[in-house]
Structures are given as C-alpha cells and as structure tokens.
MARTORKOL-838953 format. One record per atom (N, C-alpha, C): residue in three letters; residue number from 1; x, z, y negated. Coordinates in nm, 3 decimals. Atoms other than C-alpha are relative to their C-alpha. Layout:
N
NODE type seq       u       w       v
NODE  ala NUM       X       Z       Y
...
END
This chain:
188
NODE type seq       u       w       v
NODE  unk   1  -0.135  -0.034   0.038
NODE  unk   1  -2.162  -0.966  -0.383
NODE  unk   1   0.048  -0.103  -0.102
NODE  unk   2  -0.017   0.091   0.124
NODE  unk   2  -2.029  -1.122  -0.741
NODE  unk   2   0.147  -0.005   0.054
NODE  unk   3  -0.106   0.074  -0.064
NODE  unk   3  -1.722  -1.328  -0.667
NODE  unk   3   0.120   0.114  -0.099
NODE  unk   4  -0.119  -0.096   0.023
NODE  unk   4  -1.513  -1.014  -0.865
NODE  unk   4   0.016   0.093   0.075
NODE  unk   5  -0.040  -0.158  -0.071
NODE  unk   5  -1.583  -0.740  -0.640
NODE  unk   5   0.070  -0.040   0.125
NODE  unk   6  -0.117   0.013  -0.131
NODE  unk   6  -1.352  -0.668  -0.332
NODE  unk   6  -0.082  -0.069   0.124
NODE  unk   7   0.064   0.059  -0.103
NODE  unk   7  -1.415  -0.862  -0.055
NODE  unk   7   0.046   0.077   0.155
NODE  unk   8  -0.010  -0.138  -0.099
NODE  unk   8  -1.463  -0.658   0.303
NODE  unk   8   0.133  -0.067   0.083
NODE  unk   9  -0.101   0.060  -0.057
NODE  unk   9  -1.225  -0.921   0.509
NODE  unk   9   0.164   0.032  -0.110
NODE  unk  10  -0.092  -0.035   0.069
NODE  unk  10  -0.932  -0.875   0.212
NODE  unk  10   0.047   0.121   0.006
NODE  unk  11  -0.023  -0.146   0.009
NODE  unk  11  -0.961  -0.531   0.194
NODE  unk  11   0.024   0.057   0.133
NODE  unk  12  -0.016  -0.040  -0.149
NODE  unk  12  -0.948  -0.509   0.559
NODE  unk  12   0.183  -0.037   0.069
NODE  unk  13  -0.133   0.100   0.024
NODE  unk  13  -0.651  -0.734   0.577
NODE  unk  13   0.149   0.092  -0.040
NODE  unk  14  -0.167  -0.142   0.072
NODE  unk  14  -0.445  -0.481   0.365
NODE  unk  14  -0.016   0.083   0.043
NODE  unk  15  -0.028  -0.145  -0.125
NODE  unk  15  -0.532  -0.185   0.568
NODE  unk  15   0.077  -0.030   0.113
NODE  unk  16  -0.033   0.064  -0.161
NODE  unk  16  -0.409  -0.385   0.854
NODE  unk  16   0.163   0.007   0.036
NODE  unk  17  -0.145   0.016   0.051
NODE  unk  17  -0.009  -0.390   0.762
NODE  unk  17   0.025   0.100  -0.064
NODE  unk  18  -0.053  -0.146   0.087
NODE  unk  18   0.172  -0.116   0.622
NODE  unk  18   0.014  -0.070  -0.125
NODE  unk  19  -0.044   0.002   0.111
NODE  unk  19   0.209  -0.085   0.242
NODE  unk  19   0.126  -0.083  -0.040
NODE  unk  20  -0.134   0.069  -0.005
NODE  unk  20   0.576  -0.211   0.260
NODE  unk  20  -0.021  -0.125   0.024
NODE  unk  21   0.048   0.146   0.010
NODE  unk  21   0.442  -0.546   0.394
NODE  unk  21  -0.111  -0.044  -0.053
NODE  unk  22   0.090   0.028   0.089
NODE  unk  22   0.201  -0.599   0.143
NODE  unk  22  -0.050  -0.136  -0.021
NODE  unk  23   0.000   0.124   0.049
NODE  unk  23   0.291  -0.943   0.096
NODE  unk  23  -0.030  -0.082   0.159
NODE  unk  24   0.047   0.054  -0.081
NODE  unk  24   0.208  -1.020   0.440
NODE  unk  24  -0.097  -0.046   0.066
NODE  unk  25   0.155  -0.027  -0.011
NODE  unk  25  -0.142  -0.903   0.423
NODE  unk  25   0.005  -0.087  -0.118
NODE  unk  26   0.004   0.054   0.101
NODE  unk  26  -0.142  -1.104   0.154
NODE  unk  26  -0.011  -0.180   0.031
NODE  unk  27   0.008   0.163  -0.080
NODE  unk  27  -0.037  -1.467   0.330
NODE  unk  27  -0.108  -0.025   0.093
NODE  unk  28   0.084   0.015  -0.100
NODE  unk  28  -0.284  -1.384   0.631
NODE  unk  28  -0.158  -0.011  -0.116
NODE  unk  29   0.160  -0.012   0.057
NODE  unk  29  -0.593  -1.321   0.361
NODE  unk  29   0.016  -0.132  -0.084
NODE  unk  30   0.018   0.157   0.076
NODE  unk  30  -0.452  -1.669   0.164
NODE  unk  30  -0.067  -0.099   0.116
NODE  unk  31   0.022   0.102  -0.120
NODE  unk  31  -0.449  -1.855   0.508
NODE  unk  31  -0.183   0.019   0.040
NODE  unk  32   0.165  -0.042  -0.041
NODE  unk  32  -0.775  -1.700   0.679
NODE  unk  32  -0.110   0.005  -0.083
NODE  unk  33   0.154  -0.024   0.042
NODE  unk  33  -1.020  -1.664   0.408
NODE  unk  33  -0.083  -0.130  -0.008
NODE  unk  34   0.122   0.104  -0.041
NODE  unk  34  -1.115  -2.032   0.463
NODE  unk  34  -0.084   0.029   0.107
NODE  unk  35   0.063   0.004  -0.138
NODE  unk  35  -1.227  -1.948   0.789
NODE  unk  35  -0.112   0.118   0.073
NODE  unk  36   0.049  -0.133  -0.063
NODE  unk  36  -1.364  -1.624   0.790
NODE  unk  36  -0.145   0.021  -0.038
NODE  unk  37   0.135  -0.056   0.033
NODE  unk  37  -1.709  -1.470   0.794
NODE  unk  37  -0.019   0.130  -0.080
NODE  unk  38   0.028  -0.120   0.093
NODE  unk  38  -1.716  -1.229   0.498
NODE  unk  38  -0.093   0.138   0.035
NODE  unk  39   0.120  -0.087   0.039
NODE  unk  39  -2.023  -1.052   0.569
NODE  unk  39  -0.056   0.041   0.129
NODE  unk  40  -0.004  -0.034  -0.082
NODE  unk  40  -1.930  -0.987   0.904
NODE  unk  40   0.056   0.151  -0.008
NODE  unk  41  -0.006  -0.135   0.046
NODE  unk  41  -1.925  -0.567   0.934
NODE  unk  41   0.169   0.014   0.075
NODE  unk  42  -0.124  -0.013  -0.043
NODE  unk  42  -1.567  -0.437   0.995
NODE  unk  42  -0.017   0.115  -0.013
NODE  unk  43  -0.031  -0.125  -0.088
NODE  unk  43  -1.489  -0.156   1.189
NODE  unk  43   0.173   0.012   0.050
NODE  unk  44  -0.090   0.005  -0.011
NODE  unk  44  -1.149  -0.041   1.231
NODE  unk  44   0.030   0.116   0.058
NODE  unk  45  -0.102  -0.110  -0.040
NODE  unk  45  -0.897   0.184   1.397
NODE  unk  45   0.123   0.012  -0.017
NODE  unk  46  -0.106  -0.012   0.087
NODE  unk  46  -0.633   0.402   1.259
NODE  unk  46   0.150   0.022   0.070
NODE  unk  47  -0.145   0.004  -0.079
NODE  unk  47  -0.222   0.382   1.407
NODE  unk  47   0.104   0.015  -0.082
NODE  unk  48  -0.142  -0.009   0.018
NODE  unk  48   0.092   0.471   1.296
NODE  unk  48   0.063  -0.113  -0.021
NODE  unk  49  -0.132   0.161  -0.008
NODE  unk  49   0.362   0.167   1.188
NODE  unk  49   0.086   0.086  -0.095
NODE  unk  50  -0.125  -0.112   0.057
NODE  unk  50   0.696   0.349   1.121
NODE  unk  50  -0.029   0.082  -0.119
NODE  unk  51  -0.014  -0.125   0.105
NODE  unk  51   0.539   0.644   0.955
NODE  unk  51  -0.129  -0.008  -0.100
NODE  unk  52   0.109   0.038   0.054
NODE  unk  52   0.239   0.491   0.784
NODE  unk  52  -0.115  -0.031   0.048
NODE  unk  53   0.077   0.035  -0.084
NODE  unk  53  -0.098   0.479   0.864
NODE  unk  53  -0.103  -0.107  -0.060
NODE  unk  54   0.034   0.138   0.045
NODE  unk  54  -0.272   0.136   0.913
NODE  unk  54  -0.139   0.019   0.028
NODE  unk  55   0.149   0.046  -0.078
NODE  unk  55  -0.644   0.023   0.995
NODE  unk  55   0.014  -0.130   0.030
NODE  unk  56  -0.027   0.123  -0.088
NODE  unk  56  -0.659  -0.234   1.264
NODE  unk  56  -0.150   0.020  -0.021
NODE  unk  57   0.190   0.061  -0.046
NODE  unk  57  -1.019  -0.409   1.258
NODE  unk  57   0.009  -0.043   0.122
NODE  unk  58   0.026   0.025  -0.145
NODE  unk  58  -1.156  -0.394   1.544
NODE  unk  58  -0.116  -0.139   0.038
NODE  unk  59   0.007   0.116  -0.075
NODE  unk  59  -1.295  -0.726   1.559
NODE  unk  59  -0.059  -0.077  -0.146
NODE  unk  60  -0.049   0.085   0.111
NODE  unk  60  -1.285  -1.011   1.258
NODE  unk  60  -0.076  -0.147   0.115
NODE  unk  61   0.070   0.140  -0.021
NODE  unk  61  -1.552  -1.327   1.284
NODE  unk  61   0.058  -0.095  -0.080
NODE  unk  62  -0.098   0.135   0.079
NODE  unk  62  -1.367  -1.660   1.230
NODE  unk  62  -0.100  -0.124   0.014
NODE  unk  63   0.083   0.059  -0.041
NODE  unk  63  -1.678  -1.861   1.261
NODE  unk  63   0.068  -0.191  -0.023
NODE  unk  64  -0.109   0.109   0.091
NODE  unk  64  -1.432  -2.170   1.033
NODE  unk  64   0.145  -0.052   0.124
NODE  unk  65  -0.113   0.055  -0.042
NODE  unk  65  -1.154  -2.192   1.263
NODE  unk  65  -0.015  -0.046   0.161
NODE  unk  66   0.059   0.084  -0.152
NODE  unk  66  -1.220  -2.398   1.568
NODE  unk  66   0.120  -0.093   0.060
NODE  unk  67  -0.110   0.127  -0.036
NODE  unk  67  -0.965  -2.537   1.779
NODE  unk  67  -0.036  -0.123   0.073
NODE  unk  68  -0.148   0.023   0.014
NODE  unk  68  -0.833  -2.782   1.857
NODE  unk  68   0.029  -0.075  -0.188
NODE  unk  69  -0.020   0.022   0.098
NODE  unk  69  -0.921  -2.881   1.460
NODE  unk  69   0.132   0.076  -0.070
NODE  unk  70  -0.078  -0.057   0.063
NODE  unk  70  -0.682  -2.570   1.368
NODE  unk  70   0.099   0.056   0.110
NODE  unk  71  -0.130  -0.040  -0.057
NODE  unk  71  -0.349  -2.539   1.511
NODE  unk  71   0.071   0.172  -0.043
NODE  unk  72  -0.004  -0.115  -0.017
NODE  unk  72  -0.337  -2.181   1.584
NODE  unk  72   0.156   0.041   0.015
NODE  unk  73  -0.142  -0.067  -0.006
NODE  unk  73   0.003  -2.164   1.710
NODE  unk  73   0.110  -0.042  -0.096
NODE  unk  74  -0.053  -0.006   0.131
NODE  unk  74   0.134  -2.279   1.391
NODE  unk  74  -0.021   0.065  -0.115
NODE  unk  75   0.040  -0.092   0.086
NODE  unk  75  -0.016  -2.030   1.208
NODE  unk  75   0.077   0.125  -0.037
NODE  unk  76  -0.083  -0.126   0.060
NODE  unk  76   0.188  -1.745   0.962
NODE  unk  76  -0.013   0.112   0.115
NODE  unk  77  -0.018  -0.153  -0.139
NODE  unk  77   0.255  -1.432   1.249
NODE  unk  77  -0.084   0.066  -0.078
NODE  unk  78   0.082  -0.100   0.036
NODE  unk  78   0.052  -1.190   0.983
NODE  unk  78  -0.153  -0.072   0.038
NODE  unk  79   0.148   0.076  -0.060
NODE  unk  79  -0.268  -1.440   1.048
NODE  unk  79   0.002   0.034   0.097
NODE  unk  80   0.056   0.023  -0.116
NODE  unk  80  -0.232  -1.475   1.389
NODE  unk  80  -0.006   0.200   0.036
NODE  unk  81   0.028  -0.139   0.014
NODE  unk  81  -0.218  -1.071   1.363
NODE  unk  81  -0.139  -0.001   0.030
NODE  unk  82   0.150  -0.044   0.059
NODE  unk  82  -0.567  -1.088   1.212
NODE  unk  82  -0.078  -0.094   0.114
NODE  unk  83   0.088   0.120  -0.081
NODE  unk  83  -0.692  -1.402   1.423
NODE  unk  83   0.033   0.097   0.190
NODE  unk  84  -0.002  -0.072  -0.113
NODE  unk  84  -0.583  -1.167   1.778
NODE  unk  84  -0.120   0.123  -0.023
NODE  unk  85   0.155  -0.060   0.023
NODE  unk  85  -0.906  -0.957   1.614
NODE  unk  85  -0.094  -0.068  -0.014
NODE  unk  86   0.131   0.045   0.012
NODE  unk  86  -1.144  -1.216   1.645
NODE  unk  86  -0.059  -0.008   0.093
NODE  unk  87   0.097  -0.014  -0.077
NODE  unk  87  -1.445  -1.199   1.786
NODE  unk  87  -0.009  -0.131   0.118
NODE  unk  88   0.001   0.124  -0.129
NODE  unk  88  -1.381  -1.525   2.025
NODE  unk  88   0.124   0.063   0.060
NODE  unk  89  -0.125  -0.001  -0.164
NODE  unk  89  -1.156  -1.446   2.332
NODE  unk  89   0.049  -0.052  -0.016
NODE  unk  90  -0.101   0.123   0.029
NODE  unk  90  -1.036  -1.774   2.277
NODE  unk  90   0.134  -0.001  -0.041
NODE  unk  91  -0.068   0.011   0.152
NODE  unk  91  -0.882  -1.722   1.947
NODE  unk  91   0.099   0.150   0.045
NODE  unk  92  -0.090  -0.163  -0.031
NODE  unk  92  -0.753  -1.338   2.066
NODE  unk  92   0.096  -0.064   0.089
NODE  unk  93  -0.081  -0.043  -0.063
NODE  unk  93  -0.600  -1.458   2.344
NODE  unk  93   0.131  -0.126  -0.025
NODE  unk  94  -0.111   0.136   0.034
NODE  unk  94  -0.412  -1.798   2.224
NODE  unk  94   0.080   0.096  -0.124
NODE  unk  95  -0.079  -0.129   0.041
NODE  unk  95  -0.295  -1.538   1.952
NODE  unk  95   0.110   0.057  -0.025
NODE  unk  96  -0.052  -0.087  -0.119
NODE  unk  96  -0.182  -1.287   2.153
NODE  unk  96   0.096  -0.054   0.049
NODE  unk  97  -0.158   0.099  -0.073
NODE  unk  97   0.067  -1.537   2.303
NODE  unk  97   0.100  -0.027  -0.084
NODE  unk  98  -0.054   0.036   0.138
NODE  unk  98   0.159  -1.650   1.989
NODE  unk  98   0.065   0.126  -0.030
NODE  unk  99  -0.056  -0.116   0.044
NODE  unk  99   0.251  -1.300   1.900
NODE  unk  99   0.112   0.100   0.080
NODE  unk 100  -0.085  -0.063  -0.059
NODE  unk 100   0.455  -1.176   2.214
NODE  unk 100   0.168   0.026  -0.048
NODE  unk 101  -0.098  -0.034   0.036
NODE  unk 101   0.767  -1.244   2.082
NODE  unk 101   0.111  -0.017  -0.126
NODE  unk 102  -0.022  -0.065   0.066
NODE  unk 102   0.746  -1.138   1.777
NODE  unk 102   0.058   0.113  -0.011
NODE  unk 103  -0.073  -0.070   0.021
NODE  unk 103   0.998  -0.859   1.670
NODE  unk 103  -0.016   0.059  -0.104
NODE  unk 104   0.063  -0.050   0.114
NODE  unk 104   0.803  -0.692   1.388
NODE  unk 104  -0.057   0.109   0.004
NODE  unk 105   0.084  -0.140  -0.010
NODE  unk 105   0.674  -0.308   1.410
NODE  unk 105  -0.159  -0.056  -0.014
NODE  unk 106   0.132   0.023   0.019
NODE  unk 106   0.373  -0.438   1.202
NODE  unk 106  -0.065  -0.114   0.095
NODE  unk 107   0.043   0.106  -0.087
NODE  unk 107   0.322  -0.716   1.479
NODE  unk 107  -0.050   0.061   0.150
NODE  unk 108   0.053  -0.020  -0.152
NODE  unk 108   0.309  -0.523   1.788
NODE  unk 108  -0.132   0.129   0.003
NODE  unk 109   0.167  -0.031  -0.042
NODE  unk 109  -0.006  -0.304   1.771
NODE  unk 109  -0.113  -0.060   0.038
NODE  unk 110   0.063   0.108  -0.013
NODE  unk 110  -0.186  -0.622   1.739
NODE  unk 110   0.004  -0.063   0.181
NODE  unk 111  -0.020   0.011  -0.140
NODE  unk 111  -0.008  -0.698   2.103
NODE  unk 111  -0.024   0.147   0.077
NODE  unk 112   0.040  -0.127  -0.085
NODE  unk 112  -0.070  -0.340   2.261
NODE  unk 112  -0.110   0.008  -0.004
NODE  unk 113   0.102  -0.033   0.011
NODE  unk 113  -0.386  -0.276   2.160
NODE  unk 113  -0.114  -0.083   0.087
NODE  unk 114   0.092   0.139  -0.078
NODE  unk 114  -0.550  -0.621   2.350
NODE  unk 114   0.027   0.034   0.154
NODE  unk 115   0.020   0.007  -0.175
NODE  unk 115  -0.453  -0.450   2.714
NODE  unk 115  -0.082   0.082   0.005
NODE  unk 116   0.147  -0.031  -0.063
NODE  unk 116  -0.755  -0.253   2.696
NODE  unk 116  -0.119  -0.081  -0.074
NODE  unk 117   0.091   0.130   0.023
NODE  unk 117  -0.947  -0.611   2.606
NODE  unk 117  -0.102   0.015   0.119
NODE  unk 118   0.098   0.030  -0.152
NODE  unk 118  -1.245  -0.635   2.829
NODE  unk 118   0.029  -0.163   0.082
NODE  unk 119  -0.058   0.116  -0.041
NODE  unk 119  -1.109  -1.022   2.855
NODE  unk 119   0.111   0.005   0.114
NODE  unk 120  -0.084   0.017  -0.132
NODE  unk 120  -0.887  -1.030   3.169
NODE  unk 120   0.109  -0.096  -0.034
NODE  unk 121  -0.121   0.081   0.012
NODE  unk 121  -0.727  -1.341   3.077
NODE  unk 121   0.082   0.061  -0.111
NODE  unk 122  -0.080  -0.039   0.123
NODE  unk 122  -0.593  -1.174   2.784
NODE  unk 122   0.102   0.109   0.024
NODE  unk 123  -0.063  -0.138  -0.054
NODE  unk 123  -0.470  -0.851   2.947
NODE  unk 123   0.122  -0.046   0.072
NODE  unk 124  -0.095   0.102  -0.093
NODE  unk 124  -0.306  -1.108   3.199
NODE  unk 124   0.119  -0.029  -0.110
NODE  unk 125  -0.100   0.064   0.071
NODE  unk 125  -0.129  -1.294   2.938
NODE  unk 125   0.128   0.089  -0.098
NODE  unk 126  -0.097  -0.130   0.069
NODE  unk 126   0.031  -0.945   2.747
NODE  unk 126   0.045   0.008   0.122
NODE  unk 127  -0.002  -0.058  -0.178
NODE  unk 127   0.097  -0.847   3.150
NODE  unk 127   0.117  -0.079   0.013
NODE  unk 128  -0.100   0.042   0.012
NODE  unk 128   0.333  -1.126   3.164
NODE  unk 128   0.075  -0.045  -0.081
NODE  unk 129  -0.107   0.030   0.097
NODE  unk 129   0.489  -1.148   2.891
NODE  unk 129   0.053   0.147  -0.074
NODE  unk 130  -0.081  -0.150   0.011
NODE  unk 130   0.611  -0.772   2.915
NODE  unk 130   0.155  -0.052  -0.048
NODE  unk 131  -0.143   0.017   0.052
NODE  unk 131   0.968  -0.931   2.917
NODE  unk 131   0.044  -0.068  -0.109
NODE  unk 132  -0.038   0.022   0.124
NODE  unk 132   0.981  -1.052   2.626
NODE  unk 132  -0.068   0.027  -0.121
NODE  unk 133   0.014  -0.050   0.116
NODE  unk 133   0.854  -0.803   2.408
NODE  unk 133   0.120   0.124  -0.031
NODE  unk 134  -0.130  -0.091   0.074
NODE  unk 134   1.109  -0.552   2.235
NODE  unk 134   0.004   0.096   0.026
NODE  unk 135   0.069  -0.100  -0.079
NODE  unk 135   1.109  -0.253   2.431
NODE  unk 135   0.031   0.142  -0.106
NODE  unk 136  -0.033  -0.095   0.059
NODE  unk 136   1.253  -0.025   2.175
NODE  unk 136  -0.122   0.022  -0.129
NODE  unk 137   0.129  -0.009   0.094
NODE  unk 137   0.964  -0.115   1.914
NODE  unk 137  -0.119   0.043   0.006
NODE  unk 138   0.159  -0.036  -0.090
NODE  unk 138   0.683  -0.107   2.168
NODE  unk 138   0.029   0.143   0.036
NODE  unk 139   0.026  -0.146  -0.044
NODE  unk 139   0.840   0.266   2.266
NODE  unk 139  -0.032   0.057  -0.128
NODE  unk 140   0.044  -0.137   0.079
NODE  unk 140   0.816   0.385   1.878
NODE  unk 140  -0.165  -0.022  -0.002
NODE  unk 141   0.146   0.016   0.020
NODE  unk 141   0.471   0.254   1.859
NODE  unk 141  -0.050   0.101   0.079
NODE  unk 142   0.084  -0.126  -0.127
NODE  unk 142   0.364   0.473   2.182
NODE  unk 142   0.035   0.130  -0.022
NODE  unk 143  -0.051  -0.175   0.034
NODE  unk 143   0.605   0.759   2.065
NODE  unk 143  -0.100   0.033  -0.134
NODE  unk 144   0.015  -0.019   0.142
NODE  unk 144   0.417   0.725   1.702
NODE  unk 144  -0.149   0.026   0.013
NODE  unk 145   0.123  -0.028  -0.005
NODE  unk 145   0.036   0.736   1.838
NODE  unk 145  -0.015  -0.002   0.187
NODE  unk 146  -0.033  -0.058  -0.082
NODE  unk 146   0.064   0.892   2.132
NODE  unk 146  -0.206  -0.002   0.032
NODE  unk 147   0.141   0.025   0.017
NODE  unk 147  -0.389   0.943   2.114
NODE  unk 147  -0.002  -0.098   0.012
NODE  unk 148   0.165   0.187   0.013
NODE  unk 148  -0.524   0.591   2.036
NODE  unk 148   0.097  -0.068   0.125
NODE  unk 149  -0.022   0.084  -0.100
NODE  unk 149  -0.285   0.491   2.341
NODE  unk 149  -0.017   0.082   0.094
NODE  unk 150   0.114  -0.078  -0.097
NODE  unk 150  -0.472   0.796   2.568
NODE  unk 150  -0.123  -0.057  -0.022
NODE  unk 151   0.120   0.092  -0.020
NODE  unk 151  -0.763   0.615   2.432
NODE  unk 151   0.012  -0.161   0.056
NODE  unk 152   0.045   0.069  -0.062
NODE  unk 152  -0.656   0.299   2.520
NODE  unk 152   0.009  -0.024   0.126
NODE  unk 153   0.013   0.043  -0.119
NODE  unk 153  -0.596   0.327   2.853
NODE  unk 153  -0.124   0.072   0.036
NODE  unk 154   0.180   0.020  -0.020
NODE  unk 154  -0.962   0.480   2.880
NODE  unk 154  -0.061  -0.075  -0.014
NODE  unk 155   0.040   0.160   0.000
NODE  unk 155  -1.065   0.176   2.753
NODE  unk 155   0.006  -0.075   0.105
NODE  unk 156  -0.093   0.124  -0.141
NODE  unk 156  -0.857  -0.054   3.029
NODE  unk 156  -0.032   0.040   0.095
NODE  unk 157   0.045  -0.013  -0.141
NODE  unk 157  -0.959   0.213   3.308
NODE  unk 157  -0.154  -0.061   0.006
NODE  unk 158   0.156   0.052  -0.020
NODE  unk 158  -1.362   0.157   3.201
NODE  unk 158  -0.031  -0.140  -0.006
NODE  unk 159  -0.020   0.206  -0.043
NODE  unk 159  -1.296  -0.247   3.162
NODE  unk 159   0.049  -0.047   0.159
NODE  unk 160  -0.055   0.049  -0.153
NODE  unk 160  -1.133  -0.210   3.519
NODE  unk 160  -0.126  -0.025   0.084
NODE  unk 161   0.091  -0.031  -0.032
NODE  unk 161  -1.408  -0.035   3.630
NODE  unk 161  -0.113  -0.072   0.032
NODE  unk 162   0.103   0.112  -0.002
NODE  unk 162  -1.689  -0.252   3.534
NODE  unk 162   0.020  -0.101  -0.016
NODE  unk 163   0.021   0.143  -0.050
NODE  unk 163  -1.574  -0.610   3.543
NODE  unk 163   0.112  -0.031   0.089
NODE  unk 164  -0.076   0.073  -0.056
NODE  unk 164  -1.269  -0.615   3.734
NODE  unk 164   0.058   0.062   0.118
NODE  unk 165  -0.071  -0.011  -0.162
NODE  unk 165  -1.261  -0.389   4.042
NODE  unk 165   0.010  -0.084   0.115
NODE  unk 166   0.032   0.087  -0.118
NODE  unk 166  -1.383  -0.671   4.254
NODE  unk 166   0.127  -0.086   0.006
NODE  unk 167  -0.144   0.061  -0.027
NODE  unk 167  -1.019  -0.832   4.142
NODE  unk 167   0.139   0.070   0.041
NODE  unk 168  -0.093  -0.152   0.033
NODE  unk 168  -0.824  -0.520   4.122
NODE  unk 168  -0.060   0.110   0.083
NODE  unk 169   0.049  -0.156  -0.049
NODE  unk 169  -0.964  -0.230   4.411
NODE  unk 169   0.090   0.045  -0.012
NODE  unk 170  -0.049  -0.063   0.042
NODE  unk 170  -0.668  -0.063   4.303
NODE  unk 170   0.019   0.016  -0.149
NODE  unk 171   0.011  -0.024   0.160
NODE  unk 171  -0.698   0.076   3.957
NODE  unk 171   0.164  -0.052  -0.017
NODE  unk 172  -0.112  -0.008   0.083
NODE  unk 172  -0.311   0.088   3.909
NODE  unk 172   0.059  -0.179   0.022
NODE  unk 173  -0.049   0.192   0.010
NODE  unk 173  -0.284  -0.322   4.009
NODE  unk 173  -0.060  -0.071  -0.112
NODE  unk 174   0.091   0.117   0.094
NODE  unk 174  -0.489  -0.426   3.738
NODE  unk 174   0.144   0.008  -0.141
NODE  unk 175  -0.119  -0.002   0.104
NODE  unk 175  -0.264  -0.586   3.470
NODE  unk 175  -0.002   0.082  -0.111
NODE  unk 176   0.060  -0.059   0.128
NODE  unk 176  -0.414  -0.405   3.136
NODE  unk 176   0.025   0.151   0.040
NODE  unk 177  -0.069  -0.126  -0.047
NODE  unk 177  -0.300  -0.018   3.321
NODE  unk 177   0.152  -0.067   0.044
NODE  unk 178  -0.115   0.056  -0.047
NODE  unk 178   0.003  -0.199   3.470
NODE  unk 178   0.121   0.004  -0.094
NODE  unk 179  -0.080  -0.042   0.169
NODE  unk 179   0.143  -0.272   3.136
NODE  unk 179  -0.026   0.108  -0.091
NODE  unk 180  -0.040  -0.098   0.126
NODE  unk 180   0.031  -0.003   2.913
NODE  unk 180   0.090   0.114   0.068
NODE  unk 181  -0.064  -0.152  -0.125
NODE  unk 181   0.185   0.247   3.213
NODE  unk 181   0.141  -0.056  -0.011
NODE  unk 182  -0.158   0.080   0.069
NODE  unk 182   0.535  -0.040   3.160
NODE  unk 182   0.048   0.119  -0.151
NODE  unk 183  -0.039  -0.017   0.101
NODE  unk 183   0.510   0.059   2.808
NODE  unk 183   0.023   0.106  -0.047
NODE  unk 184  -0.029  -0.145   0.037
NODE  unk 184   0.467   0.391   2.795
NODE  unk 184   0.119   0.065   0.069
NODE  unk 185  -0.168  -0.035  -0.002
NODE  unk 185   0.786   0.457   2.996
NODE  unk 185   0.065  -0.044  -0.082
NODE  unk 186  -0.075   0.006   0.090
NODE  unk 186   0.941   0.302   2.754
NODE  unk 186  -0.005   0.097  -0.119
NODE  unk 187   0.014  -0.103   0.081
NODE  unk 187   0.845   0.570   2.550
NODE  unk 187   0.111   0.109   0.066
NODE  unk 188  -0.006  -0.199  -0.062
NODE  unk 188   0.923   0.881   2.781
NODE  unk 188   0.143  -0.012  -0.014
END
C-alpha cells in the first residue's frame, strides 16, 4: 500500500460516525493512527445514528497503545469510541467506562453494542452504569435498529450460554440480557 492510497483503519473510522460528525472521525483517526495496526482486516456492522447509516468495526487492533504508557481515560470520546473496538478486553472495557456518560447519539452504539461482549467484565461494567446513561438517546438508538439489537441479544444469550451459565443459571440474571432488556423498555 503507497502512503497515498486510503488507509483501511481511516476509512473505517469515517464509516464509524455519522456524516454530520465528520470532524470527529477525523480527531479519533489523528489520535489513534499512532497506535493502530493498519493491516489488521476490518469487519463491520451497519446501525442507524439519527437517521444515518454508520459502520461500526467490529473489532480494531491497537497493538501501539499499551497502558499504563497511554492514558486512556484522557483520551478524545470519538477515540475512545474506536479504542471500545479493540481487540484487547482491556482496552474495550476501560473504554466503555470512559464512554458511559457520554451524551452523544454517535457515542452510544459504541456503549450498547459491548453487552453482547463475550467479556463479562465488560457487560458488568455497562450493567452498572445503566444510571447514568441517557435514557431518551439509548431509546432512539433501539427505536432506530430495532434488528442488530434482536441480534444482539442472540449474541448475549449464546455468550451466556457458553461461558457464563455456571455464574448466571438464570438466563435473565446475567448482566449483558439484564441491561439490553433495561434498555429496550426504554424504547417501548
């Protein structure tokens, strides 16, 4: 790849944010491209953000950013967007925290989408910090892709399933159904 053509992390970056925040995808691909693994394959899925449709990568190698060298929770909210898709748990779920209470349409898919995480601690950490996410934002999101959040709680039941009935023998106690079942009343 000659250092003019598009790069797959950039281009991923701007699918990731609606059009309207352009310039946000824009700060996260200044910040992150020290850190990132280019030539790592990106795979994405497509969602609604008030009316527009985005591609969320479904999982972003940060092989560069290692904590405690990089102070994560000082990092721009559109980064830590992109850094809640990386391939370390770690990095998703420190994040993820980072991102609860945020008040940004384009911010909370990034937080919904991680309760069908196969990570537990991560599911946990969205789980309690239900109260202080924005309940009117998190309902258009669920009113706006109504599918990819029937898929993800297929996801969260088959993550229950196989690593976490032995914590959870009730499907509906496990945190990752707990909350997306919260959130989606907030829809109805």
């Amino acid at each position: 790849m000659d250092q003019n053509s598009p790069k797959p992390f950039a281009e991923a970056a701007r699918a990731a944010f609606p059009a309207a925040n352009r310039a946000l995808a824009e700060q996260a691909i200044s910040y992150l491209t020290p850190f990132v693994d280019d030539t790592y394959r990106i795979r994405s899925s497509e969602l609604d953000i008030l009316g527009q449709r985005v591609r969320l990568p479904g999982r972003l190698h940060f092989p560069g950013l290692i904590p405690p060298h990089i102070a994560i929770d000082s990092m721009p909210q559109p980064a830590l967007c992109l850094v809640a898709r990386a391939t370390d748990g770690y990095l998703r779920q420190r994040a993820v925290a980072s991102l609860l209470g945020v008040e940004e349409a384009w911010a909370a898919p990034y937080v919904a989408t991680l309760l069908a995480d196969y990570v537990r601690e991560i599911v946990e950490v969205i789980h309690n910090g239900l109260p202080e996410l924005n309940r009117e934002l998190y309902a258009n999101l669920v009113r706006e892709n109504r599918t990819p959040f029937r898929t993800l709680r297929a996801r969260a039941t088959s993550y229950w399933d196989a690593y976490h009935r032995h914590l959870y023998p009730e499907k509906l106690d496990y945190p990752g159904l707990k909350a997306l079942h919260e959130i989606e009343t907030w829809a109805a």
